[in-house]
PDBQT receptor file of N, H, CA, C and O in Angstrom, charges set to zero:
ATOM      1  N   UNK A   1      43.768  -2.527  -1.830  1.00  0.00    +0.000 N 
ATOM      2  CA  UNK A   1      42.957  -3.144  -0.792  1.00  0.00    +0.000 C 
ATOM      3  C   UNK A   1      42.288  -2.054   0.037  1.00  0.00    +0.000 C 
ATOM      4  O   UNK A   1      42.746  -0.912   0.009  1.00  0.00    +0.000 OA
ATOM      5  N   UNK A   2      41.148  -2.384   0.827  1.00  0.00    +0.000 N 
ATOM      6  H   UNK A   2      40.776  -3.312   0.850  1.00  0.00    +0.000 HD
ATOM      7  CA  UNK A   2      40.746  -1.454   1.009  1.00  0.00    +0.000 C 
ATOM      8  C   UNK A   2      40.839  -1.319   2.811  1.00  0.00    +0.000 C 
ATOM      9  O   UNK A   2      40.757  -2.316   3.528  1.00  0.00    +0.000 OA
ATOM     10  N   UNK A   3      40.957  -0.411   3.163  1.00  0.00    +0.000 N 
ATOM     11  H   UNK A   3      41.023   0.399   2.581  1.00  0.00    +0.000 HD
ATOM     12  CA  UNK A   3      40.910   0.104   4.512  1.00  0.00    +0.000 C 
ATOM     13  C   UNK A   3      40.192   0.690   5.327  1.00  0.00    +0.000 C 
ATOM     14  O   UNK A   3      40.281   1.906   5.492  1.00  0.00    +0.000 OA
ATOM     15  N   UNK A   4      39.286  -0.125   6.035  1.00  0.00    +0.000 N 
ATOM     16  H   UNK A   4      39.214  -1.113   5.901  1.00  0.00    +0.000 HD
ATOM     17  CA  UNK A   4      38.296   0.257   7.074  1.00  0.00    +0.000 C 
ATOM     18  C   UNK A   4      38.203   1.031   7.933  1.00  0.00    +0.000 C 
ATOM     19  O   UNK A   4      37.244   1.211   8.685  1.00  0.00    +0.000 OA
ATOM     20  N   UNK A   5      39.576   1.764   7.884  1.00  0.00    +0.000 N 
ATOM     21  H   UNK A   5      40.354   1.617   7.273  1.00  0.00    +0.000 HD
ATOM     22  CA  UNK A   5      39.798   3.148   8.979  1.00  0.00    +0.000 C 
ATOM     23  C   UNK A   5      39.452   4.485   7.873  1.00  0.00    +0.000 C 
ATOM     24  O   UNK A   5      38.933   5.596   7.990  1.00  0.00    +0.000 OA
ATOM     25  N   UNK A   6      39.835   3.978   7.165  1.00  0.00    +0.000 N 
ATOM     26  H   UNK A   6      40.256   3.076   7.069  1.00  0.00    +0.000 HD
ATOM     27  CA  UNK A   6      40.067   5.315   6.008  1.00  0.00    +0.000 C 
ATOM     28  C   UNK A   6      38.866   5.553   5.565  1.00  0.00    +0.000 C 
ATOM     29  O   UNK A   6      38.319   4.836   4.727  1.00  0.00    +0.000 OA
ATOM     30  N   UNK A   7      38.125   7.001   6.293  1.00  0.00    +0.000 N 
ATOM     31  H   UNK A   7      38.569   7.584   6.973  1.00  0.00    +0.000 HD
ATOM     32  CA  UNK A   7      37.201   7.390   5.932  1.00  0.00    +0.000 C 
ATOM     33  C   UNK A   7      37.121   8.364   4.771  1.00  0.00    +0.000 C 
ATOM     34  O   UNK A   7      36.083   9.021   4.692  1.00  0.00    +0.000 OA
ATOM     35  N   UNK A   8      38.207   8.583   3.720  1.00  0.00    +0.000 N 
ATOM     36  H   UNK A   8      39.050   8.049   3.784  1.00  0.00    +0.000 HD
ATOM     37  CA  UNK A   8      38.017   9.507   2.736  1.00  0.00    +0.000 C 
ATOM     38  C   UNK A   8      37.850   7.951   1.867  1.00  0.00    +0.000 C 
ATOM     39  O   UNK A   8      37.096   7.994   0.894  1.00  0.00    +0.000 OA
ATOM     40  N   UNK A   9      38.319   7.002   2.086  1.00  0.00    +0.000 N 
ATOM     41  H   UNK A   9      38.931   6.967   2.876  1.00  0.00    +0.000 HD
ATOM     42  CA  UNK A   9      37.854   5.655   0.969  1.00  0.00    +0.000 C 
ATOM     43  C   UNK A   9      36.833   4.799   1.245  1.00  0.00    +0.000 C 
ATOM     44  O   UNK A   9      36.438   3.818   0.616  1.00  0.00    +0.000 OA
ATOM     45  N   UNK A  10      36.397   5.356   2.407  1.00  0.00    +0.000 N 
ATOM     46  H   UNK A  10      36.718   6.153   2.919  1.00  0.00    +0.000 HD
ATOM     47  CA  UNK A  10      34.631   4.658   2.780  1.00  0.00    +0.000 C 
ATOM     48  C   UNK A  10      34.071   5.650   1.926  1.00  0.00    +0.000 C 
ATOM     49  O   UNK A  10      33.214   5.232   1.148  1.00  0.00    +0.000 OA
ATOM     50  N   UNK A  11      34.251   6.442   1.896  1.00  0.00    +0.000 N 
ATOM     51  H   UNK A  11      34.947   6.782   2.529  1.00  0.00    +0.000 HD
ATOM     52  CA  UNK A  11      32.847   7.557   1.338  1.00  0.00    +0.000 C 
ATOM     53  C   UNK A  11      33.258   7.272  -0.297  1.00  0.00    +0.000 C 
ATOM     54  O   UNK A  11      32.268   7.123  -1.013  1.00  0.00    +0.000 OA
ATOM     55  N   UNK A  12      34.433   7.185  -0.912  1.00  0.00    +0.000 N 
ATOM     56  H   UNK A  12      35.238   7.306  -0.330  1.00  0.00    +0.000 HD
ATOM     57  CA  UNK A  12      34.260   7.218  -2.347  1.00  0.00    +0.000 C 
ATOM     58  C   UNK A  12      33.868   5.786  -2.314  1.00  0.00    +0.000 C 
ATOM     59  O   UNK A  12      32.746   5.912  -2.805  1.00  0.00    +0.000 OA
ATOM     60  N   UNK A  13      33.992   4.520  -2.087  1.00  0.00    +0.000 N 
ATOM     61  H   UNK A  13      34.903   4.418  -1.689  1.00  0.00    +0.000 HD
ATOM     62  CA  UNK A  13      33.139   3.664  -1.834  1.00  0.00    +0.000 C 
ATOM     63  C   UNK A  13      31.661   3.296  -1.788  1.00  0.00    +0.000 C 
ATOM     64  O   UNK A  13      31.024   2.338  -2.226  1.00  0.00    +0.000 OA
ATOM     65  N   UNK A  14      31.316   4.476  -1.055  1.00  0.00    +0.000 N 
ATOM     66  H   UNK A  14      31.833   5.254  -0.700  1.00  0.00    +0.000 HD
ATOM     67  CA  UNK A  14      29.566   4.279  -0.158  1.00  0.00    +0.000 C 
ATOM     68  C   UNK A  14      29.176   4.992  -1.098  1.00  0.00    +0.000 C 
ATOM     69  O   UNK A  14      28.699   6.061  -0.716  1.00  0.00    +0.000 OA
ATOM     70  N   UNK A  15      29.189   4.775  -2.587  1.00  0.00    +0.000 N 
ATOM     71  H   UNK A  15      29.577   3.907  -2.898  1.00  0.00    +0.000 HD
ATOM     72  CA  UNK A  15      28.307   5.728  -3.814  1.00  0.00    +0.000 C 
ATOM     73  C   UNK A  15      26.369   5.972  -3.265  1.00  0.00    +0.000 C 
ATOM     74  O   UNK A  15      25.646   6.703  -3.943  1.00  0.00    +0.000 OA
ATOM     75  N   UNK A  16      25.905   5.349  -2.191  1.00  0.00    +0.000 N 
ATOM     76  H   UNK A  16      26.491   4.755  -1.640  1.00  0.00    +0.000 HD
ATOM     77  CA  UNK A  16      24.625   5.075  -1.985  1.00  0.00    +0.000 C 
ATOM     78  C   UNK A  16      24.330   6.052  -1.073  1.00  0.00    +0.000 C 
ATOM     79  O   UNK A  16      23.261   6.654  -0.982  1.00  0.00    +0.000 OA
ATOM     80  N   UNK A  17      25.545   6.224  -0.238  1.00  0.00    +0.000 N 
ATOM     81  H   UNK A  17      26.414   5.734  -0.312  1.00  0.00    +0.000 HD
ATOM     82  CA  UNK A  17      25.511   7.261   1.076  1.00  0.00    +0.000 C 
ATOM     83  C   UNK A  17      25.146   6.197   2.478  1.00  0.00    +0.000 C 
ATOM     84  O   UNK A  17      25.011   6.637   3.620  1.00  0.00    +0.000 OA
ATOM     85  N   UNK A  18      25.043   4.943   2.157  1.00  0.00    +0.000 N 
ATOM     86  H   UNK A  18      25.153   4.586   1.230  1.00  0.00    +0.000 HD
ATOM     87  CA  UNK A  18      24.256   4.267   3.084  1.00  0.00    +0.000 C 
ATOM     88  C   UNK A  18      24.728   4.263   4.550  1.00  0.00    +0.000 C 
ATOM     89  O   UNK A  18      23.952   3.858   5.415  1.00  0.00    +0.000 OA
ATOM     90  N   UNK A  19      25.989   4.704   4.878  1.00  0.00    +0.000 N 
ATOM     91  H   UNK A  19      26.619   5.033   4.175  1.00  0.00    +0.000 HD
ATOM     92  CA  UNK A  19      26.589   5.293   6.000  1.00  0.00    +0.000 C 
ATOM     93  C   UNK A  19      26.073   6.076   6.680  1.00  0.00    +0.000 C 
ATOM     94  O   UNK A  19      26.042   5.747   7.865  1.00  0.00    +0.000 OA
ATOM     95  N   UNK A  20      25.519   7.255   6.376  1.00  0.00    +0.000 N 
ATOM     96  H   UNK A  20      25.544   7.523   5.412  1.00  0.00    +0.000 HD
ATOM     97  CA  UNK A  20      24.903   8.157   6.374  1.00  0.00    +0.000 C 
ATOM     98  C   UNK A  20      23.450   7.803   7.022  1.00  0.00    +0.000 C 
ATOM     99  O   UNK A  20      23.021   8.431   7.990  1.00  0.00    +0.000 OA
ATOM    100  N   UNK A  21      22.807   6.852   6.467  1.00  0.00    +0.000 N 
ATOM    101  H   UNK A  21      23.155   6.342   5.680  1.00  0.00    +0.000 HD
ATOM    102  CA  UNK A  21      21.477   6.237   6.780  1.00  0.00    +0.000 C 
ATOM    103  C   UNK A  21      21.843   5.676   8.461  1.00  0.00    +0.000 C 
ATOM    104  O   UNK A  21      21.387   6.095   9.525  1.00  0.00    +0.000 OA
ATOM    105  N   UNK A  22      22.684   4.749   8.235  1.00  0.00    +0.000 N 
ATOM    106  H   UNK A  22      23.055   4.409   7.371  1.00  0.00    +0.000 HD
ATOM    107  CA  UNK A  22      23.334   4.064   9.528  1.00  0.00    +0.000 C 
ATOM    108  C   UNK A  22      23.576   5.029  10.776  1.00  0.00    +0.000 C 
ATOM    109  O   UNK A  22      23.718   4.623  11.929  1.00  0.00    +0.000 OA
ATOM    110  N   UNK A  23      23.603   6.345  10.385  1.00  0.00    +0.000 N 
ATOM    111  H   UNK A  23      23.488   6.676   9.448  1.00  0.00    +0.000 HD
ATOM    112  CA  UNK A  23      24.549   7.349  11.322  1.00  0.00    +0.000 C 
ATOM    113  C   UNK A  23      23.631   7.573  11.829  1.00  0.00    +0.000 C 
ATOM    114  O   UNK A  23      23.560   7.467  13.053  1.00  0.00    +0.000 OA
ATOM    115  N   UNK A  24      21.943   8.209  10.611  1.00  0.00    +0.000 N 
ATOM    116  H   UNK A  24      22.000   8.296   9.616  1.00  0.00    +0.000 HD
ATOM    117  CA  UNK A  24      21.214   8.793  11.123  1.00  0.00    +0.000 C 
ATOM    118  C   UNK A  24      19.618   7.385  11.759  1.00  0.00    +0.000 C 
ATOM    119  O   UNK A  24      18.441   7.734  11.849  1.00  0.00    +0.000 OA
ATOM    120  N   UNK A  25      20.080   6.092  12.039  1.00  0.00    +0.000 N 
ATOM    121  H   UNK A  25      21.036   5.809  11.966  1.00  0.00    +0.000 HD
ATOM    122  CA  UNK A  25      19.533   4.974  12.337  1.00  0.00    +0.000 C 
ATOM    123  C   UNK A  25      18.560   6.224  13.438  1.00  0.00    +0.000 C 
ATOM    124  O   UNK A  25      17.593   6.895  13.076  1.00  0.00    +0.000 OA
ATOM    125  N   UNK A  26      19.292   6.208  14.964  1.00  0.00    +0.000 N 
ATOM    126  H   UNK A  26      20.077   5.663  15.257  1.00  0.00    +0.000 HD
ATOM    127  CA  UNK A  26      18.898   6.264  16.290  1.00  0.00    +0.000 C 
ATOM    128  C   UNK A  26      17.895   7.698  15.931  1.00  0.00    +0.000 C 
ATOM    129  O   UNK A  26      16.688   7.702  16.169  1.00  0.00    +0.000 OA
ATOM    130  N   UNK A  27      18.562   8.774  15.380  1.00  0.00    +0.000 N 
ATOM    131  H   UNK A  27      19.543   8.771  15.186  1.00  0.00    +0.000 HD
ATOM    132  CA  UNK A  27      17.553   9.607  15.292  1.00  0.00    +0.000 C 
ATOM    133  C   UNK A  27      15.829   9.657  14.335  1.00  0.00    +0.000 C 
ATOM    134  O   UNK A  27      14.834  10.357  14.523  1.00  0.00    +0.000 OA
ATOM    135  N   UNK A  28      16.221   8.243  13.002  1.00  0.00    +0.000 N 
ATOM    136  H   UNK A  28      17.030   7.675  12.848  1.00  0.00    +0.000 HD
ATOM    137  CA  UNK A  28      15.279   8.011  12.567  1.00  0.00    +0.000 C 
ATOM    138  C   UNK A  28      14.177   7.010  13.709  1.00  0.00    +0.000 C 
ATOM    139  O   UNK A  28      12.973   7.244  13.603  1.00  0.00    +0.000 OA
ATOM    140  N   UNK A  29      14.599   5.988  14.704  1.00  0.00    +0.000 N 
ATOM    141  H   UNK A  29      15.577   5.797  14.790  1.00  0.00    +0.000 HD
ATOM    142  CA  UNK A  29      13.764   5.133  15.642  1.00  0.00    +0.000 C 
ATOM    143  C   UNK A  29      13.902   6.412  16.619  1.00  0.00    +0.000 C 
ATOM    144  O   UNK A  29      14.748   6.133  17.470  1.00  0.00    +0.000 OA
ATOM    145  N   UNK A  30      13.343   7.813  16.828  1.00  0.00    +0.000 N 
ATOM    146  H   UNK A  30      12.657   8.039  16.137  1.00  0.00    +0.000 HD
ATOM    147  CA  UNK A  30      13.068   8.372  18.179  1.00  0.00    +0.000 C 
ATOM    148  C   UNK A  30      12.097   9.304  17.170  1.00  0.00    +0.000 C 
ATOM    149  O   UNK A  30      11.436  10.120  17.813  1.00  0.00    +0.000 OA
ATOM    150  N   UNK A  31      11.939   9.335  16.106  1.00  0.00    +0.000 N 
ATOM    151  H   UNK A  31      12.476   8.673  15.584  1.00  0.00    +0.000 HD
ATOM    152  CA  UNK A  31      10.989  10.154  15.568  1.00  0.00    +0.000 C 
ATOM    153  C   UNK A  31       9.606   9.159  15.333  1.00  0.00    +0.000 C 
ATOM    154  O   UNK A  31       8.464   9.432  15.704  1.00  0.00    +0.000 OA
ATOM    155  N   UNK A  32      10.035   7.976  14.634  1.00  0.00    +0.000 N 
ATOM    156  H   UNK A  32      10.963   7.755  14.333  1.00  0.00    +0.000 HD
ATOM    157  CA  UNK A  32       9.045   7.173  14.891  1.00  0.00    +0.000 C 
ATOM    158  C   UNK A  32       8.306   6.785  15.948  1.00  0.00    +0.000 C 
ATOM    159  O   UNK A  32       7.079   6.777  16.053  1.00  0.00    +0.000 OA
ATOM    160  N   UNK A  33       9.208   6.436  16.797  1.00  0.00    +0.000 N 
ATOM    161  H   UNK A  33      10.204   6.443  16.712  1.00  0.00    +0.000 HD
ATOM    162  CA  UNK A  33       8.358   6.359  18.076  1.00  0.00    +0.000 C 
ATOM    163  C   UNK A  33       7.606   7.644  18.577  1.00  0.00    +0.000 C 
ATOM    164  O   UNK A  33       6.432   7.673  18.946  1.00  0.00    +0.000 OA
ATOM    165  N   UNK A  34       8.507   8.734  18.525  1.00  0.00    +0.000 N 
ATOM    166  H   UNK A  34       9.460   8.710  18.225  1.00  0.00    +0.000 HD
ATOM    167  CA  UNK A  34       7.427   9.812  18.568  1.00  0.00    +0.000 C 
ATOM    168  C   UNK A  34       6.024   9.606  18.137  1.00  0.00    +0.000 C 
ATOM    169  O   UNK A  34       5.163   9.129  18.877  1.00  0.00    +0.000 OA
ATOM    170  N   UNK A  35       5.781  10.063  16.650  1.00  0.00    +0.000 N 
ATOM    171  H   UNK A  35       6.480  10.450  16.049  1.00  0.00    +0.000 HD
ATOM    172  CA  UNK A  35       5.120   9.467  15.590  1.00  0.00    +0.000 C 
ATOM    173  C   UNK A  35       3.915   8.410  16.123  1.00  0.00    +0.000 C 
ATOM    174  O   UNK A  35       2.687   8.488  16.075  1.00  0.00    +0.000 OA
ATOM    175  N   UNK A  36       4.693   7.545  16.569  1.00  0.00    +0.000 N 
ATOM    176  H   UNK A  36       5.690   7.482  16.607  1.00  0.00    +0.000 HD
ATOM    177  CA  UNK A  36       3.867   6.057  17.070  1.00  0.00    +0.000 C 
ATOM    178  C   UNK A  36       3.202   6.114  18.306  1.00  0.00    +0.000 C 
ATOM    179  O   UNK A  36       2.300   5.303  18.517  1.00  0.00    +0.000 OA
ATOM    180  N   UNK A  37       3.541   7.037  19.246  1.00  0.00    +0.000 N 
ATOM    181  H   UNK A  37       4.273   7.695  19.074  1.00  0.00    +0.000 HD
ATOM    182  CA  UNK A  37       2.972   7.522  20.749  1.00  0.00    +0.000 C 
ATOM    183  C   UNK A  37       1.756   8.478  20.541  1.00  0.00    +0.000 C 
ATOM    184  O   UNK A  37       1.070   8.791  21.514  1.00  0.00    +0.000 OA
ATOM    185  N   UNK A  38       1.451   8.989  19.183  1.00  0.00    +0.000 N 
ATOM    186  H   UNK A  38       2.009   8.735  18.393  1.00  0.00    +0.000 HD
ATOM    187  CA  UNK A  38       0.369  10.026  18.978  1.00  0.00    +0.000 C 
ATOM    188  C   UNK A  38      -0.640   9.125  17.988  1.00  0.00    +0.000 C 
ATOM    189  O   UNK A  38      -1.548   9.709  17.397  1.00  0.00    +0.000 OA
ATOM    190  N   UNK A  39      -0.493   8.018  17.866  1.00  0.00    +0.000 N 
ATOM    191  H   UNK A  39       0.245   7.544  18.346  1.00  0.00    +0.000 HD
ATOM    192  CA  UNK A  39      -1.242   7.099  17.494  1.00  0.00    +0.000 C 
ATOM    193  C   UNK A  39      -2.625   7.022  18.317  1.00  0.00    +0.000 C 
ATOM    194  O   UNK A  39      -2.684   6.775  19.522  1.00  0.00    +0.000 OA
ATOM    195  N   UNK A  40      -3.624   7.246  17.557  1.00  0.00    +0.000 N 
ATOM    196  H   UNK A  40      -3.576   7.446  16.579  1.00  0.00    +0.000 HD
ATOM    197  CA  UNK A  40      -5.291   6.777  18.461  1.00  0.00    +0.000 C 
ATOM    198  C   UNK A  40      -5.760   5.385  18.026  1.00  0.00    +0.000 C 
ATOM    199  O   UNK A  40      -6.193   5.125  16.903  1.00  0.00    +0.000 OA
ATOM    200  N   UNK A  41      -5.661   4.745  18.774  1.00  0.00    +0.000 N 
ATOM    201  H   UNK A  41      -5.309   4.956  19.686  1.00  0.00    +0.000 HD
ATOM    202  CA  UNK A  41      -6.188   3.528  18.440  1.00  0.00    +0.000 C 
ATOM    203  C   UNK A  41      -7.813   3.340  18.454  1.00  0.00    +0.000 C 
ATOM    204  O   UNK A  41      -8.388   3.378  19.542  1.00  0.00    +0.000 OA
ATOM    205  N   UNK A  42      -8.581   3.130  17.206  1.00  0.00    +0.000 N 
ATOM    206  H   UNK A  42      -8.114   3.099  16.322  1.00  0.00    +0.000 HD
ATOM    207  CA  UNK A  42     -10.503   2.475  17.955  1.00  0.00    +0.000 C 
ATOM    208  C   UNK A  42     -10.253   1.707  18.638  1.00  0.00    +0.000 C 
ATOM    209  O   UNK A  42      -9.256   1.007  18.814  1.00  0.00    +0.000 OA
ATOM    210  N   UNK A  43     -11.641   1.840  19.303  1.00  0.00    +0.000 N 
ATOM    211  H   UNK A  43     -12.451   2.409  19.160  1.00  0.00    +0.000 HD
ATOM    212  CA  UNK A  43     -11.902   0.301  20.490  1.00  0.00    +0.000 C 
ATOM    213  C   UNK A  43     -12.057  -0.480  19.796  1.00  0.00    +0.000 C 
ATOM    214  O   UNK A  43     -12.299  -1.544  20.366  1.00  0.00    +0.000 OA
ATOM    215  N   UNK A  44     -12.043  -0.551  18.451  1.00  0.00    +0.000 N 
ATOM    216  H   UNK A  44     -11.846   0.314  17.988  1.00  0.00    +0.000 HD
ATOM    217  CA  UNK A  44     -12.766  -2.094  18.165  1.00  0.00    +0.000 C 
ATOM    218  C   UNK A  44     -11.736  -2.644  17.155  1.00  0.00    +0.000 C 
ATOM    219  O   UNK A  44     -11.876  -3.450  16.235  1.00  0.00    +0.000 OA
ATOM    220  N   UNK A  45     -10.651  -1.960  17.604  1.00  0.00    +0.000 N 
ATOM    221  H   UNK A  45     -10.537  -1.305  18.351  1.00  0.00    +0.000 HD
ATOM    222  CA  UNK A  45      -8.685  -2.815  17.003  1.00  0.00    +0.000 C 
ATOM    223  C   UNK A  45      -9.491  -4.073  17.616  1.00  0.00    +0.000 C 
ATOM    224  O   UNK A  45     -10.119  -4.481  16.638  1.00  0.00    +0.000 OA
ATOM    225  N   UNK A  46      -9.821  -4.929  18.738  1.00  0.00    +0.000 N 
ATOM    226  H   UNK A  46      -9.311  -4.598  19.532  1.00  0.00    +0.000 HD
ATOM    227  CA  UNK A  46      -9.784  -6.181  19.065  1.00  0.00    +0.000 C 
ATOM    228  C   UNK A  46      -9.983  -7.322  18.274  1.00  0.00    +0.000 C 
ATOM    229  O   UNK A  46      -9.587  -8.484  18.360  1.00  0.00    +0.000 OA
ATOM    230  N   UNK A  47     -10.968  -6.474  17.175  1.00  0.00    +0.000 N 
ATOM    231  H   UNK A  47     -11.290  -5.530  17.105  1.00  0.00    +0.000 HD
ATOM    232  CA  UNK A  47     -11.892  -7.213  15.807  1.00  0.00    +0.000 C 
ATOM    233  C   UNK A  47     -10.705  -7.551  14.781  1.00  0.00    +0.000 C 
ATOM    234  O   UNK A  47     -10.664  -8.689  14.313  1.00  0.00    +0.000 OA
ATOM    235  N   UNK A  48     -10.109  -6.965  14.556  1.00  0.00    +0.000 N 
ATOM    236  H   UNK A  48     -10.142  -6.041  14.936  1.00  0.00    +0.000 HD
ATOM    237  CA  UNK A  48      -8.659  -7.397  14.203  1.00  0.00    +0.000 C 
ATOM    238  C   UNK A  48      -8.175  -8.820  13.732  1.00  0.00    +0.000 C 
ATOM    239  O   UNK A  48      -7.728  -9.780  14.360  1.00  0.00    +0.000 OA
ATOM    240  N   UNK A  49      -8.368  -8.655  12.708  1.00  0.00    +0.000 N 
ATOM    241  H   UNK A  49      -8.730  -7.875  12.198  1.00  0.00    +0.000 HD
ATOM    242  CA  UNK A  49      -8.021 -10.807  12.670  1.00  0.00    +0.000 C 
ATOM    243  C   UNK A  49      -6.366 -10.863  12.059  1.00  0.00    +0.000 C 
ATOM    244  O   UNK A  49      -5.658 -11.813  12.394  1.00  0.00    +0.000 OA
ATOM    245  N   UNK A  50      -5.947 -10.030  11.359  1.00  0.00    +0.000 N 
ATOM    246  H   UNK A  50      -6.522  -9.258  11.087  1.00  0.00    +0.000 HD
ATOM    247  CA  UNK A  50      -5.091 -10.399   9.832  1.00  0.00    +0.000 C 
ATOM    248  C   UNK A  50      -4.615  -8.960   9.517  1.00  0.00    +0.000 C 
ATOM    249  O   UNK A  50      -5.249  -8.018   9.042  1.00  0.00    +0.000 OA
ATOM    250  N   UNK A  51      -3.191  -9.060   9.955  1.00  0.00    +0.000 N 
ATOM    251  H   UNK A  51      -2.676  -9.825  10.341  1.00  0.00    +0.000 HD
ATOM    252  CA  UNK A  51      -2.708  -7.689   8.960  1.00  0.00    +0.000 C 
ATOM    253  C   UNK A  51      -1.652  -7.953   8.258  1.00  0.00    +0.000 C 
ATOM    254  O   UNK A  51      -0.699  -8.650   8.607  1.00  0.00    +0.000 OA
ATOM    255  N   UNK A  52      -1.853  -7.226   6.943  1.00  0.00    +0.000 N 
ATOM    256  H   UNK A  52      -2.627  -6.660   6.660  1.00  0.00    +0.000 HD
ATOM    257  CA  UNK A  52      -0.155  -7.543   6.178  1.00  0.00    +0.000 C 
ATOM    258  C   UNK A  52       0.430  -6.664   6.357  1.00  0.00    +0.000 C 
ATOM    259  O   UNK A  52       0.063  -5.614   6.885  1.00  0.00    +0.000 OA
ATOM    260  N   UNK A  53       1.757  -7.029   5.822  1.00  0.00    +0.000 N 
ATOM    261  H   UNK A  53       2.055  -7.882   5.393  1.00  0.00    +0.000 HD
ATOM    262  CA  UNK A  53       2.952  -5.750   5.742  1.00  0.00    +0.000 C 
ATOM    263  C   UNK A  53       3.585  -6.410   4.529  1.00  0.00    +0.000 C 
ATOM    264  O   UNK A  53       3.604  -7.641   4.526  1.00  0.00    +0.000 OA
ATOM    265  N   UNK A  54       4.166  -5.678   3.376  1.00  0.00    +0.000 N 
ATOM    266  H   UNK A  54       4.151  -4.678   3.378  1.00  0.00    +0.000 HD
ATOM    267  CA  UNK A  54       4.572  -5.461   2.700  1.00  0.00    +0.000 C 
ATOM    268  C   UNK A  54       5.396  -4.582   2.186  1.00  0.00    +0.000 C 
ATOM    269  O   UNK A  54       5.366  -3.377   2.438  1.00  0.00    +0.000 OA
ATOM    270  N   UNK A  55       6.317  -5.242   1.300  1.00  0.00    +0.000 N 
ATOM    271  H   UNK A  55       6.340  -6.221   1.095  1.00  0.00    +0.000 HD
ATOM    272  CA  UNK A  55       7.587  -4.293   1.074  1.00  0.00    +0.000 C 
ATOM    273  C   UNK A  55       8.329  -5.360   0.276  1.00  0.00    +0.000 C 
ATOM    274  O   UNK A  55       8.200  -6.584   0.250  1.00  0.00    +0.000 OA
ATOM    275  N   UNK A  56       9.348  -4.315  -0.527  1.00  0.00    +0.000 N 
ATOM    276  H   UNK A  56       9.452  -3.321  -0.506  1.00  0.00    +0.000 HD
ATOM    277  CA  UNK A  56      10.387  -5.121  -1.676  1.00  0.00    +0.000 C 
ATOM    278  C   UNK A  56      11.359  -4.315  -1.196  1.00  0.00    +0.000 C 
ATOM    279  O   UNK A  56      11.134  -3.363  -0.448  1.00  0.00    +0.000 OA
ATOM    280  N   UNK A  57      12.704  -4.724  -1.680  1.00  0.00    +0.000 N 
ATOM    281  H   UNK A  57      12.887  -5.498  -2.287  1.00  0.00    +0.000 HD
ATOM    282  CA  UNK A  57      14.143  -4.055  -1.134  1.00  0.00    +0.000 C 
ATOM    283  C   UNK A  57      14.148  -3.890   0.026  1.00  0.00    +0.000 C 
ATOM    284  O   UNK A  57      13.880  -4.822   0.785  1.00  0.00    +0.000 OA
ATOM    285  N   UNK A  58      14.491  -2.521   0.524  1.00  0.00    +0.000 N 
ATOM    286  H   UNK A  58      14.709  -1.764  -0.092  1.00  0.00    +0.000 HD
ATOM    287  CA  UNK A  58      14.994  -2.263   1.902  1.00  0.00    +0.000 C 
ATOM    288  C   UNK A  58      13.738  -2.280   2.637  1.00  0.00    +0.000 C 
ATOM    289  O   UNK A  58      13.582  -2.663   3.797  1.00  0.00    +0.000 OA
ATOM    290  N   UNK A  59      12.798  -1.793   1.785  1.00  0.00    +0.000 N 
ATOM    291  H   UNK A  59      12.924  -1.481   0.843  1.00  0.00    +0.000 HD
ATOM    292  CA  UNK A  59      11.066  -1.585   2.291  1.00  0.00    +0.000 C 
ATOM    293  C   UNK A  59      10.142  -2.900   2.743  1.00  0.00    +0.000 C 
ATOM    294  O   UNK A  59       8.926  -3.014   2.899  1.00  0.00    +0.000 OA
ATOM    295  N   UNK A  60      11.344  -3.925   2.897  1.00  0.00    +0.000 N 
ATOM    296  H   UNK A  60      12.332  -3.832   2.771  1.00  0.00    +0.000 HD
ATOM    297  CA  UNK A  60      10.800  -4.778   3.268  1.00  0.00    +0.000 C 
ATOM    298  C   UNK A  60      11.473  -5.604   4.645  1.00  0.00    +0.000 C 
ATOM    299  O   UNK A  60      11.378  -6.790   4.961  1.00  0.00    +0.000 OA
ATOM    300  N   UNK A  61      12.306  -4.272   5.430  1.00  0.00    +0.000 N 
ATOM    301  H   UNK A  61      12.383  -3.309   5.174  1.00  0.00    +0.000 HD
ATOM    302  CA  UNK A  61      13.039  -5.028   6.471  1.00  0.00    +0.000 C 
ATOM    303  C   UNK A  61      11.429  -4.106   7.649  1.00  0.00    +0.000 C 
ATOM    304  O   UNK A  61      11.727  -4.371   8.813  1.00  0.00    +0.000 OA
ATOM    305  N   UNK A  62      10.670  -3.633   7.646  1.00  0.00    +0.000 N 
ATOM    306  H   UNK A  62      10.428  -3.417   6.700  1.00  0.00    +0.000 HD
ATOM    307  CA  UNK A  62       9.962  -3.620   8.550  1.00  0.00    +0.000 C 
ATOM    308  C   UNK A  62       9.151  -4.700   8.826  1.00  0.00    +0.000 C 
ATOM    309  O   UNK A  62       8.759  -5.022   9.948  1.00  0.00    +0.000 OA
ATOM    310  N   UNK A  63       8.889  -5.295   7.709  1.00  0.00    +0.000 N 
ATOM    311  H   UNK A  63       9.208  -5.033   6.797  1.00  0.00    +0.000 HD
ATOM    312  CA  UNK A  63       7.884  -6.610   7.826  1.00  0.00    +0.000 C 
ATOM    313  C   UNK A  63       8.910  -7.470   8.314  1.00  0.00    +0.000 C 
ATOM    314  O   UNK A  63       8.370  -8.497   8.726  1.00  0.00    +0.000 OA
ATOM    315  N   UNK A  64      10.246  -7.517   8.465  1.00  0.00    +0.000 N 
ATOM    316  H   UNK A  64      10.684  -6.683   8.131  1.00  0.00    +0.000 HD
ATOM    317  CA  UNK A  64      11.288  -8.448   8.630  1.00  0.00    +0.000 C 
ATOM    318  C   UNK A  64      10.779  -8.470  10.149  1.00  0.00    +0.000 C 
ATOM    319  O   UNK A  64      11.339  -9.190  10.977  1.00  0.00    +0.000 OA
TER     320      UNK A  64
């Protein structure tokens, strides 16, 4: 059975590393936003009717 404290049997477990992803969550949302603050927007975004977002697998929790 497996044990949720036991971090030498999370990691032979987590074959994906996806822990790792999770750890590095907060530092991946402060680069983006970085990233996203040096954004120039045209004046004429207003014209704007319709945007997609797209994505399959994980590439699709931003459109989420």
């Amino acid at each position: 059975m497996a044990t949720l404290n036991d971090i030498d049997q999370m990691k032979n477990l987590d074959k994906d590393k996806m822990a790792s992803f999770i750890t590095d969550l907060p530092k991946q949302c402060l680069d983006a936003y970085q990233k996203a603050k040096k954004i120039e927007i045209p004046e004429n975004w207003k014209e704007i009717k319709n945007i997609v977002i797209a994505g399959m697998g994980a590439s699709a929790i931003g459109g989420d």
